[in-house]
TINUTI-492882 format. One record per residue (C-alpha): y, x negated, z negated. Coordinates in Angstrom, 3 decimals. Example, Ala and Ser with C-alpha at 12.3 -4.5 7.8 and 13.67 -1.06 7.14 Angstrom:
> -4.500|-12.300|-7.800
> -1.060|-13.670|-7.140
//
This chain:
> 0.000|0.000|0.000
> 2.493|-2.775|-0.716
> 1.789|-4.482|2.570
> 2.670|-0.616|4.164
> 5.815|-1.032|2.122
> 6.364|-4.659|2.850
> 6.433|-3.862|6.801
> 8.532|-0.448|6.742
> 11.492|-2.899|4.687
> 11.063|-5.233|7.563
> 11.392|-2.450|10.266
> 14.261|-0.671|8.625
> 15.924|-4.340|8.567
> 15.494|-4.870|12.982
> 16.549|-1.152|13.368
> 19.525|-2.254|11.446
> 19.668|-5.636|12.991
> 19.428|-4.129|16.554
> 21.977|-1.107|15.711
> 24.218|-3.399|14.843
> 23.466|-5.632|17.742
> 24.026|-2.800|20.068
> 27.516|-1.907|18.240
> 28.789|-4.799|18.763
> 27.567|-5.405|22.511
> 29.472|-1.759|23.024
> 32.360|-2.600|21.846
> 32.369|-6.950|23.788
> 32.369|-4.532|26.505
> 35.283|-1.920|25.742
> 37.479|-4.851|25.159
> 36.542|-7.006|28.553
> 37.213|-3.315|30.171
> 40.522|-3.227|29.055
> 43.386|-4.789|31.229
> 45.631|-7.265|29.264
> 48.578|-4.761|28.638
> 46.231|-2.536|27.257
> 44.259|-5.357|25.017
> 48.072|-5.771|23.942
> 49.016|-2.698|23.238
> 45.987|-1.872|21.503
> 46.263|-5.254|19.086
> 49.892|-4.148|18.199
> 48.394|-1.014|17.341
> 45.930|-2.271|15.412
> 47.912|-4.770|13.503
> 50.340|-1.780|12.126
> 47.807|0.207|11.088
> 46.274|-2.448|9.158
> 49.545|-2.860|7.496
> 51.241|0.006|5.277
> 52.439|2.111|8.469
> 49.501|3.159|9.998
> 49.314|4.449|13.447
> 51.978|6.020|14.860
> 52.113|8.556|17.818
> 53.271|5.878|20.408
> 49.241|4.556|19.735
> 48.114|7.887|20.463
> 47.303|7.000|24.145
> 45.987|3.310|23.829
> 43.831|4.732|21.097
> 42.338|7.523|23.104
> 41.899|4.985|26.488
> 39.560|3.018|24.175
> 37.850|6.223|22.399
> 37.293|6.968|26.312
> 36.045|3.361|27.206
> 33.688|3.307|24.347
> 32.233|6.712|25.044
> 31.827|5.614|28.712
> 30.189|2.525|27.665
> 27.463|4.186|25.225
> 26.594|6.510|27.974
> 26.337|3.893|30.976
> 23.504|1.827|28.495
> 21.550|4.785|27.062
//
């Protein structure tokens, strides 16, 4: 039984290894499909949200170009 528990830990570890594999392969290519205005835009977005402001509603359309990109992305590799 502990060798049945022993090999369920270690698949639940690569099925988190792999999700997170996949995440980040998703999102490599979101940012190479974004021009270099956009990659711009979308940094300055990021860094004021990160700070105290948060987003504001000039963000609104870089944010929903990349919700779009990653969307197209996930359904391109599934």
């Amino acid at each position: 039984m502990a060798s049945l528990e022993r090999r369920l830990q270690q698949l639940e570890t690569y099925a988190a290894t792999m999700r997170r594999e996949d995440e980040e392969a998703v999102g490599r290519e979101v940012m190479r499909r974004l021009t270099d205005e956009e990659l711009e835009w979308y940094e300055r977005a990021l860094k004021r949200a990160l700070g105290e402001e948060g987003f504001a509603a000039e963000h609104r359309p870089i944010l929903e170009r990349v919700q779009q990109l990653y969307e197209q992305v996930v359904d391109e590799l599934t």
